[in-house]
Structures are given as structure tokens and as C-alpha cells.
N, C-alpha and C positions, 0 to 999 in steps of 0.2 A: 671413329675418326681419330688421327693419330693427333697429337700436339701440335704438329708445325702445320696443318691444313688449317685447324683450327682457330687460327691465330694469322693465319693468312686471311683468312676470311675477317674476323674480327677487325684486321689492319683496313682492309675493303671497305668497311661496314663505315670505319668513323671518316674517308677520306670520303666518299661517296656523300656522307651524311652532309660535311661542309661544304661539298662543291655544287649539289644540288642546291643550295641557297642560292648561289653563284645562275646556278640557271633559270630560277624563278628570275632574277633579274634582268636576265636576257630577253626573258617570252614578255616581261611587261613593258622593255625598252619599244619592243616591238609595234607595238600602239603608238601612234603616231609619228613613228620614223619614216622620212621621205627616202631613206636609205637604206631599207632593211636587210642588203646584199651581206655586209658585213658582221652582222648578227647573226644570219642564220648559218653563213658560215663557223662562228664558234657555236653555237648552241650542234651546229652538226658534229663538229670533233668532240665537244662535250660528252652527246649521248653514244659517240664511235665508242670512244674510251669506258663509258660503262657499260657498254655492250659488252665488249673485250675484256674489262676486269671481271664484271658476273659470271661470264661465260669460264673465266679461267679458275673461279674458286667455286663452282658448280650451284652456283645460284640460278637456276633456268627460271623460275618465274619472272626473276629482274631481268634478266636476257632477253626472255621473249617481248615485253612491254616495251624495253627500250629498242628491240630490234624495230619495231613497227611505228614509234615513235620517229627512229632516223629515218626510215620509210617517208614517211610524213614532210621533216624537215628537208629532207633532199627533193621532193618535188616541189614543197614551196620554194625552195633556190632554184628549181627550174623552170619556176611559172605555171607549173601543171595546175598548181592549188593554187586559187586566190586566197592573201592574207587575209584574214577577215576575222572578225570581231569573234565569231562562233567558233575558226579554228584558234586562235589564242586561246578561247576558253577552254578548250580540247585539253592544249599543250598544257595549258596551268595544272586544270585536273590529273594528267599523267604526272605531271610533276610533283604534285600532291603526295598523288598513291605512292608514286618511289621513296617520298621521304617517309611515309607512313611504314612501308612494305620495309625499310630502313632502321624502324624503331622496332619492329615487331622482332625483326633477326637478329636487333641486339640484346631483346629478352629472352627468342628462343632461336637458335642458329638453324635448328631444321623446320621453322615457320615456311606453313606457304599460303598462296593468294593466289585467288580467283581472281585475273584478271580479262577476262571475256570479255564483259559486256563497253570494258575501257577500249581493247584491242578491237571490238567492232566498228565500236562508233569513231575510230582513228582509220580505220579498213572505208569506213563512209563517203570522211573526206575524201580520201584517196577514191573512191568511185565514183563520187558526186551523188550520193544518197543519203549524206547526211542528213538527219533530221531539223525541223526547219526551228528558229531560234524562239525560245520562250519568252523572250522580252526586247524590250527595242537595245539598239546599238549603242553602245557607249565606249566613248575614247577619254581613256585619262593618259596626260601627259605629266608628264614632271621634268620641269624647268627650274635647273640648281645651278645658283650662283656663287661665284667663288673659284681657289683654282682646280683647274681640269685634272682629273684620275687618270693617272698615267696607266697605259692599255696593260694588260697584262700579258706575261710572254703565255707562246703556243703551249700547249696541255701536251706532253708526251705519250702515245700511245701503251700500254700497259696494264699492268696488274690494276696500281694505282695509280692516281694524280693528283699533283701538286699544286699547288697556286703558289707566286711568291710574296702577295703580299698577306700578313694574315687575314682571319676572319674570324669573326664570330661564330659560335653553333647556330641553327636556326633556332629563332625564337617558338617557346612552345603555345601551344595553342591555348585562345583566348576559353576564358571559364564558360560554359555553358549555359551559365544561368546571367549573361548579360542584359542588356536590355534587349541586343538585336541579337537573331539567333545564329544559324548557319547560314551566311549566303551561298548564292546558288554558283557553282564554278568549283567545291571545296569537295572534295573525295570523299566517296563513300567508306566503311570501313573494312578494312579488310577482313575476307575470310579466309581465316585458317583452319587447316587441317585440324589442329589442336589447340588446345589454348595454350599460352605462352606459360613458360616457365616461369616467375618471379624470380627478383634476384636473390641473392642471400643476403646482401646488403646493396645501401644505396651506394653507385661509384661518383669517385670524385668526378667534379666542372672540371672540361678542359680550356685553357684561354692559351691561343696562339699568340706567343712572344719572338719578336724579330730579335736576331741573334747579339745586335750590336747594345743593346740593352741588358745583355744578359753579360757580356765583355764587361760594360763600364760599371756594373754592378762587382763585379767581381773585382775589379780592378782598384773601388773602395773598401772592399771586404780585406783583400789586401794591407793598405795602407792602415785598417784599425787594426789588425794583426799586428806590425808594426811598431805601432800606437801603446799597444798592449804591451809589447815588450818592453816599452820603455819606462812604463807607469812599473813595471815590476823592478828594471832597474832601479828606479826609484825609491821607490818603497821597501828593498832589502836595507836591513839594518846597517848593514858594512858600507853603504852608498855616502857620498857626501853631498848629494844635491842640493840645491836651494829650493827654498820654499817658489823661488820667481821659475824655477823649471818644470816644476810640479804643476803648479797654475796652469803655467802654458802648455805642457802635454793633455791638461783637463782640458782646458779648451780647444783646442785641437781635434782630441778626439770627440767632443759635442758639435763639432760645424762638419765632423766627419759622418758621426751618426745622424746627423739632419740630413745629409748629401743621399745617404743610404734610404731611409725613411721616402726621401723625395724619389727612388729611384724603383724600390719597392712599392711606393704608391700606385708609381705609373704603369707597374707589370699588369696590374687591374685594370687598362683604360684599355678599352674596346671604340670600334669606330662603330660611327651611330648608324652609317647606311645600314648596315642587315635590318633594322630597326625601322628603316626609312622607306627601304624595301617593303618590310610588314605591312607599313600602314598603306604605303602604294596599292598595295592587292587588296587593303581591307577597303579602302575607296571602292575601287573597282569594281569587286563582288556585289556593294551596295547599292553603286547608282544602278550597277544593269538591272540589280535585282528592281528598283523603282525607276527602268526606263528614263534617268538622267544624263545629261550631258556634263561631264564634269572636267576641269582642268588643275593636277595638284601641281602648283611652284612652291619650289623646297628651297630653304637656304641658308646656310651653316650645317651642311650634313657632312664637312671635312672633317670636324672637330674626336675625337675621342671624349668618352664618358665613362667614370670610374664601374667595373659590370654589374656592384651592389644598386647602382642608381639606374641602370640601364635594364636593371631585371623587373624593377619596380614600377618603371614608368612605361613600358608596355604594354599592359593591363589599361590603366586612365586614358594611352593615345588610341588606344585603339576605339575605345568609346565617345571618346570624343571628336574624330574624326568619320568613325559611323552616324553619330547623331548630327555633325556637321549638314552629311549629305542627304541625311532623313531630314531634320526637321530646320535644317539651315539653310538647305539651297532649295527654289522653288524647280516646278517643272521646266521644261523650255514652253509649253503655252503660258504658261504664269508670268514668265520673265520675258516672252512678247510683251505682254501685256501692259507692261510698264516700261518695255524702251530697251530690255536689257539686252545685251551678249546672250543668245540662245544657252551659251556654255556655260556653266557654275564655272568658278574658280576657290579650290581652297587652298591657302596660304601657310606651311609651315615651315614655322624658324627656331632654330637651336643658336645659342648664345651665350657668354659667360658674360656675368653679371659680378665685379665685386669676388665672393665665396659661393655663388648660387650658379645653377645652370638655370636660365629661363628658356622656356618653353613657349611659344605663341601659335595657335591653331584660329585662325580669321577665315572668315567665311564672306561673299558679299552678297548674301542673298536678306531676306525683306527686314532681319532684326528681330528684339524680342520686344513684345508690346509687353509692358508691366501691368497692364487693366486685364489683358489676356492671362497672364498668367496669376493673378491676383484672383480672379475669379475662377480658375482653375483648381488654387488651393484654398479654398473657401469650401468647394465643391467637394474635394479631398478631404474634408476635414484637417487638413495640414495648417489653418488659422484660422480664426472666428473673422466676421465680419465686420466686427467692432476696431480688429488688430490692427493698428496703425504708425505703417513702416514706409524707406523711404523706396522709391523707386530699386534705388542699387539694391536692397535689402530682402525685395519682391520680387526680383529678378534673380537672386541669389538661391531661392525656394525650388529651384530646378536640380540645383543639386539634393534634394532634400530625398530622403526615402521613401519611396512610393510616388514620387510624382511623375506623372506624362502627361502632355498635353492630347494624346490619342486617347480616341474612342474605342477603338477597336484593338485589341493584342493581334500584331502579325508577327512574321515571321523576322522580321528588321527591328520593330519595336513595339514599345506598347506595358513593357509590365513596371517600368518607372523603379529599373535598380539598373541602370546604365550609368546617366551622372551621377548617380549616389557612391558608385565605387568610383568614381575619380576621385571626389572626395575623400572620400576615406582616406584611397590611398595616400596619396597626396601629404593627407595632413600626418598619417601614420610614419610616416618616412621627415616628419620634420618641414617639411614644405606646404604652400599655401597657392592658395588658389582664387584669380581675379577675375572676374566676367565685366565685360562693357559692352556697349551695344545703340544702335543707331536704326531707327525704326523706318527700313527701303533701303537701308546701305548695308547691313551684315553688321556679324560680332565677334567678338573677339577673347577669347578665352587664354589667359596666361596663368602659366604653372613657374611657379619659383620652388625648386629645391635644391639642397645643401650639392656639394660639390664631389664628392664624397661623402659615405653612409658609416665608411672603419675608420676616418679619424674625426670626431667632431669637437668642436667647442663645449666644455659643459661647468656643471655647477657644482663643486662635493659641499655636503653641508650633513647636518646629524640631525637625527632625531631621539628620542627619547631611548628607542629600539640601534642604534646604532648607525654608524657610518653612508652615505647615500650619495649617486651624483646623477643629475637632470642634465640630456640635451641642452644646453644653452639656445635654441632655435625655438623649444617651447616656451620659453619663458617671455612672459610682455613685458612685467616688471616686477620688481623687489620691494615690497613697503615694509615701514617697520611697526608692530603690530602694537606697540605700549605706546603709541600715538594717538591710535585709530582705537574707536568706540565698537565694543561685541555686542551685537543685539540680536536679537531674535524676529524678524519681519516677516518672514518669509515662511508659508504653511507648508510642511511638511519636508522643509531642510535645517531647519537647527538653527545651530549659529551665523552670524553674517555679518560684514561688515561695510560700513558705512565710506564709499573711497571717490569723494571729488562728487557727490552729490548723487553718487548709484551704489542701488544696496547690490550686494557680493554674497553670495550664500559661501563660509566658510567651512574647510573641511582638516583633519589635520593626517598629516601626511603617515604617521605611524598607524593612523587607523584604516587608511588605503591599504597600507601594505599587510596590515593583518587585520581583517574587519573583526573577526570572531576572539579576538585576543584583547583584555579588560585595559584600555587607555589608562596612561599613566597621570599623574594628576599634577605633574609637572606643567608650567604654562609655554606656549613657544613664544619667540618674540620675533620671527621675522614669518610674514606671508608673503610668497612668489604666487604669480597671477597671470591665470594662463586663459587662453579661449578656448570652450568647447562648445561646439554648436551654435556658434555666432553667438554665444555670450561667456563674458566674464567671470571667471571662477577664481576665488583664492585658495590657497594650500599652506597651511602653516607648518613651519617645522623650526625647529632647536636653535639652530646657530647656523647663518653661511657661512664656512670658511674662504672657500676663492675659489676663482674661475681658472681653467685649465684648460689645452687641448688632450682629450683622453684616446687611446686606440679601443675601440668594442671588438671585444672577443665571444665567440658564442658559448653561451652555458652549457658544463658539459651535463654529456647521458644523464646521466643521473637526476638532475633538475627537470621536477616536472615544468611544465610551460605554464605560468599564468600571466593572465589578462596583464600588459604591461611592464614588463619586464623586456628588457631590450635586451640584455648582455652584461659582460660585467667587466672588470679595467682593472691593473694594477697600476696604485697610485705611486708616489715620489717612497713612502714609506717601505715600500715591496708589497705591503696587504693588498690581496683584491679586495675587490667594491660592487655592489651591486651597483647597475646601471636601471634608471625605472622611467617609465614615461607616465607621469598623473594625468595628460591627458585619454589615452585610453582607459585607462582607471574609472575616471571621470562622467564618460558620455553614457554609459546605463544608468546612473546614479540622476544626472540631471535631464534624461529624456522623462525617467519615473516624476523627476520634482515639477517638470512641465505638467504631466497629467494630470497632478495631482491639484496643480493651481487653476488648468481648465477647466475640472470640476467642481471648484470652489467658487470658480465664476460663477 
């Protein structure tokens, strides 16, 4: 294969990859549209056009799939096929395997795939043989408020195709080891002839940037150019400037490199529908999987979200809009039962908060009883019998590890590491995480995270070992530690301290960072006090010098990874700095001092 075929295909590969997102959206607008004339007509020029571009860079397995697919959609525009819940799920699944069939060609350009058994059961519908549906019927809608998404223009027939406003890549799929497993609708995998090549290296994220962001960037890049020149006429010796010239070209160029900063922030803001999209389908797969009726209203899904934050949060919504529909929403006999709307309805809202994006996932099915889940974790061994907390606090044990409230492990849920990674993530990214809830009205679960993950707030301060700076979002607060009384309480963590009338197991922050290296015998005088695991922990270290906003940059090759370490900043001095987060540090340290105290009980 020469260069320029090569590379035509490649070109295919990644326009293909973004606009199939674009078509998932289409097949789930589908569901519940009184109007689906004008959807099927773009989902049909859609799949025209990558019939046409696969056909022309010699991709015949994505040719034949798609060819049988528009097969499909064009008789549902002509009424042949009824739209129906079973062919949606058809459409999803082909559209699955294409983006699948899509990753595979970008590991190995002459991958192929079996796709038979997708093209019969598409061959079915079109006969009326389809096989008959494995679970009952379920319609989710999403009903988003705010202004309306201007249509996009028609898809040009061709090689490739464009969309004009950006998008996101598809988000990649959820871990395998969640609570709930594979729902049913989700492609099998594909078989290749061969196994895929690996890459030689990992390739860079693509992020679609509109052009006129890329102009006014440039157009300040410009102006400190400028800027620059004139700071040189200044500062040659032959100049006679004034020191009041000098000032002002400094400042100048700092409200210029703020403009920049601000401009280059936003090259990273992604819109959150692809996103919106995901969790759309991830409802979806779930309730048919447990025969519910579900309704998702979304609102603030106009908004853009930095792609550090947007990569992160993925992961937690997707579990926690699964567990919404598993263990939030009853069945429709259930919800006779008590008077309800046959339908679930689940609630999500995106929002800016302040510095933080909030996050809200409400559900309005029966609530969480706190006796129910209190005797849950009892049963668990997750807390003695004796353990006496508050409702909020019992109710919060959902996120804990290991907990479910199922009997049985299925294929939706069951092994009780679902909320545990919202958690995590959550708190790992600097954010927090609130549960409320209403026992016959539903609950409501909100996530606050930072606004941005590359420029945060933080803390430089020293320790014995040298120079350090903390997230400022982990921190609770500052004490000053020749105040406060060192004692030893606590079995099997050392030192602790006494703060507001609750003992703190103390740790000190040079010995996190190097446990096996002999502690200096230096004293520190300030502990920062952070939460891990719904309790209180202090961290002592040398001196705070001050708060800052810092940029994190990633560690390069050469640093291994350990536990805690975020990245690293170059401060006002030009020195980089390590960046470190004590609370992961932290949480194996105090889950071990927990045991150790149960057994002491």
C-alpha cells in the first residue's frame, strides 16, 4: 500500500470515528419522537456517506455493514419497518460495531470483521423474522432545557465528512469491572483475521477547536510580541526610559498573558452532550436490561467542560446513572403500587457553581431507608453493631467498598465496586461528593468538582526534605501545631492531635513522601487537615509559605508513578516543584489503622 492510500484511509478512520458519535445520537433521539421523519432522513445520508467513503478507501467490511444498515433505515422512512424498540436496538448495536470496527483499523489498517450474524439479524427486520425481543419495552426520552442546538448543515456526499460545529471523540468505554456489567444492545467483539498490531507509541488526543479561537489567540500572541519589543527597548542600556514606562509595559504584558492563559484554557473546553449522549445509552441498555420504563430530563448540557474534567467524570456518571435505574427506580408494578407515573424519571443537571462544576443525578423512585442500609453494613462487616452514626453518615456507606444492597451478583449489579468508584474518583480529582434522599420521593446525588484539573489553587510550603505544593481543594484547614497538644491515643497510629475536642491521628508529610527514608528530627510547626474516608486526618509539615494558582504539568518519562503524586509546576522562582496529593497517600495507611482499632475492640 503506497503513502497517499494509506493516509487516505487514516483520514476516513478519524472522520468516521467522530461522526458515528453524531449517529448514536440520532438512533436514541429516535425513541420517543412523534416525528421521526426527519431523523431518519440524516441517519440515512449519514450512513450513504460512509458507505461511500469505506467503499472508496477499500474498507469492504464497513461497506457491507453499512450498506445493509441504510437498507434498514430507508425502509423505516418508508414505513415497511415499524420503529420499534427492538429495531433501535439493532441500529445502536451496528453502530457500536462500526465504532469498534473503527478502533480496530486504527491499530491494524488491514483488520477485518465478521460481521454476519449483525447483517442477518438487520436482513430479519427487513423480512419480518426478526427474533422476538428478550426483555420488555423501554422508552427513554431526554427532555433538555435551555437554548436549542442549531441543526447542522447537510453531510456532503464523499470520501469524508464534516460536521461544522466541533465535537468530542467518543468517549471510551466504561471499565469492565464496574458494578453493572455489559448491558444488552452493546456489540460483541470483533473478529479479526489477525490480531491488531500495537502502536509503537501512544498518539496524541485530538480536541476540535473552532477557527475564531484560534484567530483571537493569535491575535494576542501578536500583541506580546510587540509587548516584548518594547521591554527590550527598554532595557538596552542607550535607552532613556523611565522607570513609570517600564512599570507600564510590565503590566501590560501580565493582563496580556492573563487574556492568553484565558484563551488557551478554553482550547481544552469540550461540550458536554457526547457525554450526555453516553449516559443516554447507558440508561437505556439498563432499564431494557431490567424491563423499566424510564424518562432521562437533562439540563445545562449547552455548557462546555475543561477535557481534563470531562475525562474524569465519565467513569462516576456512568455508575451512577446505572445504579440510579437498578436500585433507584422501582419497577412499573412497584410504582402502581404506590400511585406513581408507570415511567422512572431521571434528572440530570450540569451547572457552574462559584470555581466548581456541579453535577446533580436525582432520581424519583422509593429513596434510601438508612435502617436498610445500616443493616446491610453490619452484615457486610463494613461496621459493628455497636457503630453509632448519623443517618447522613449511613446513608453515605453506599459509597464504601464492597457494599450492595443485592443478593445475588447479576449482570447490572451486585459485586458492590459501582459507587466505590465514584468515590474515589471524584475525591481523586479534588472534588466531593453529597447524597440526600427522601424515603417514596427519590434521591439525589451531587458531585462538585474543580472547574478546571491544569490550573488549580494550591499551597507551596516545605518540608524538612524540600520544597512542595498541595491542591488547595484538599485541604480543610491550617492549624498551628506549637498550639495544639502531640499525644499518642490512637492504637496503632502514633502521634495525634487533640483539635476542637477530636483526637486526629498525625502523620508528617516528609515521611509520606519517603516512608523508608530515617525522619529528620526537626519539629514542623504547621498541620494542614485533610479528609480521608469520612474522617479527619492532619499532615504536618515545615513552614506554609502561600497560596497560589499553579499550572500542573505531567511528570516527565523518566519518573516513575507513585501513589500521589499529581505533577509538578514551575513556581515565581523558575524551580519546578513537585505537586503531591496526601490524601491518596493517606487512605491505605488509615483503612490499615481502622482494622487495627476493630480488633482491639
Amino acid at each position: 500500500m503506497d503513502n497517499f492510500a494509506e493516509e487516505l484511509k487514516k483520514i476516513f478512520i478519524d472522520e468516521a470515528t467522530l461522526n458515528l458519535s453524531d449517529v448514536e445520537g440520532c438512533f436514541l433521539e429516535l425513541e420517543g419522537s412523534a416525528e421521526p421523519k426527519d431523523i431518519l432522513i440524516r441517519i440515512f445520508r449519514l450512513a450513504h456517506n460512509l458507505k461511500g467513503g469505506s467503499m472508496s478507501v477499500g474498507f469492504a467490511d464497513v461497506a457491507a455493514l453499512t450498506h445493509e444498515l441504510e437498507n434498514l433505515v430507508l425502509a423505516l422512512q418508508k414505513g415497511q419497518v415499524d420503529l420499534t424498540t427492538r429495531v433501535i436496538s439493532t441500529l445502536l448495536a451496528c453502530n457500536d460495531r462500526l465504532i469498534e470496527m473503527m478502533q480496530s483499523l486504527k491499530q491494524d489498517i488491514d483488520a477485518t470483521c465478521d460481521n454476519s450474524e449483525l447483517i442477518a439479524q438487520v436482513k430479519g427486520h427487513l423480512s419480518g423474522e426478526a427474533p422476538a425481543a428478550k426483555s420488555a419495552s423501554v422508552k427513554v426520552t431526554t427532555v433538555t432545557t435551555g437554548a436549542p442546538v442549531a441543526a447542522k448543515k447537510e453531510e456532503h456526499p464523499g470520501l469524508v465528512f464534516f460536521d461544522d460545529e466541533p465535537e468530542e471523540k467518543p468517549a471510551e468505554k466504561v471499565n469492565a469491572s464496574s458494578d453493572a456489567g455489559h448491558a444488552p444492545g452493546s456489540p460483541e467483539k470483533s473478529k479479526t483475521a489477525k490480531a491488531p498490531t500495537p502502536p509503537a507509541k501512544a498518539e496524541d488526543e485530538v480536541v476540535r477547536v473552532s477557527l475564531s479561537r484560534i484567530e483571537l489567540l493569535n491575535d494576542y500572541v501578536g500583541e506580546l510580541i510587540v509587548m516584548q519589543s518594547m521591554l527590550q527597548t527598554i532595557a538596552n542600556p542607550t535607552s532613556h526610559s523611565s522607570a513609570e514606562k517600564l512599570a507600564k509595559s510590565i503590566n501590560d504584558v501580565t493582563k496580556i498573558c492573563k487574556v492568553i492563559q484565558t484563551l488557551s484554557m478554553g482550547l481544552r473546553m469540550l461540550p458536554v452532550k457526547p457525554l450526555v449522549q453516553k449516559l443516554t445509552r447507558t440508561l437505556r441498555d439498563t432499564a431494557t436490561a431490567l424491563g423499566k420504563d424510564v424518562r432521562l430530563e437533562v439540563q445545562g448540557d449547552q455548557m462546555d467542560i475543561d477535557k481534563s474534567v470531562l475525562d474524569q467524570l465519565g467513569d462516576p456518571l456512568v455508575h451512577i446513572i446505572r445504579n440510579s435505574a437498578d436500585h433507584g427506580l422501582e419497577t412499573k408494578e412497584e410504582r402502581a403500587k404506590t400511585s406513581k407515573n408507570p415511567q422512572g424519571v431521571v434528572q440530570l443537571t450540569f451547572l457552574n457553581q462559584g470555581n466548581s462544576l456541579v453535577v446533580e443525578v436525582r432520581d424519583d423512585g422509593p429513596g434510601i431507608d438508612p435502617a436498610f442500609i445500616r443493616k446491610k453494613a453490619i452484615e457486610k462487616n463494613l461496621i459493628s453493631a455497636s457503630d453509632i452514626r448519623t443517618d447522613k453518615e449511613i446513608m453515605m456507606l453506599i459509597f464504601a467498598a464492597g457494599f450492595s444492597t443485592k443478593a445475588v451478583t447479576t449482570d447490572v449489579s451486585g459485586r458492590g465496586v459501582g459507587m466505590d468508584v465514584v468515590k474515589t474518583n471524584v475525591e481523586k480529582i479534588g472534588g466531593e461528593v453529597e447524597l440526600s434522599s427522601e424515603v417514596g420521593k427519590g434521591s439525589l446525588i451531587r458531585l462538585k468538582i474543580p472547574l478546571s484539573l491544569a490550573v488549580v489553587d494550591a499551597l507551596v510550603m516545605t518540608t524538612n526534605r524540600g520544597r512542595f505544593v498541595i491542591p488547595l481543594s484538599q485541604v480543610q484547614e491550617t492549624v498551628n501545631l506549637n498550639s495544639l497538644k502531640i499525644t499518642s491515643k490512637m492504637i496503632g497510629i502514633g502521634e495525634c492531635i487533640e483539635l476542637r475536642g477530636d483526637v486526629l491521628p498525625l502523620y508528617r508529610l516528609e515521611k509520606l513522601l519517603e516512608p523508608n527514608r530515617e525522619a529528620s528530627v526537626e519539629t514542623d510547626s504547621t498541620a494542614l487537615i485533610f479528609k480521608v474516608q469520612e474522617q479527619m486526618v492532619a499532615v504536618s509539615i515545615k513552614e506554609l509559605i502561600n497560596s497560589q494558582q499553579v499550572v500542573i504539568k505531567p511528570l516527565g518519562n523518566g519518573v516513575a508513578a507513585q501513589v500521589g503524586w499529581v505533577g509538578s509546576c514551575v513556581l515565581g522562582d523558575g524551580l519546578p516543584t513537585l505537586i503531591v496529593n496526601p490524601v491518596d497517600m493517606l487512605t491505605g495507611k488509615i483503612t490499615n489503622a481502622n482494622h487495627k482499632l476493630e480488633r482491639s475492640s
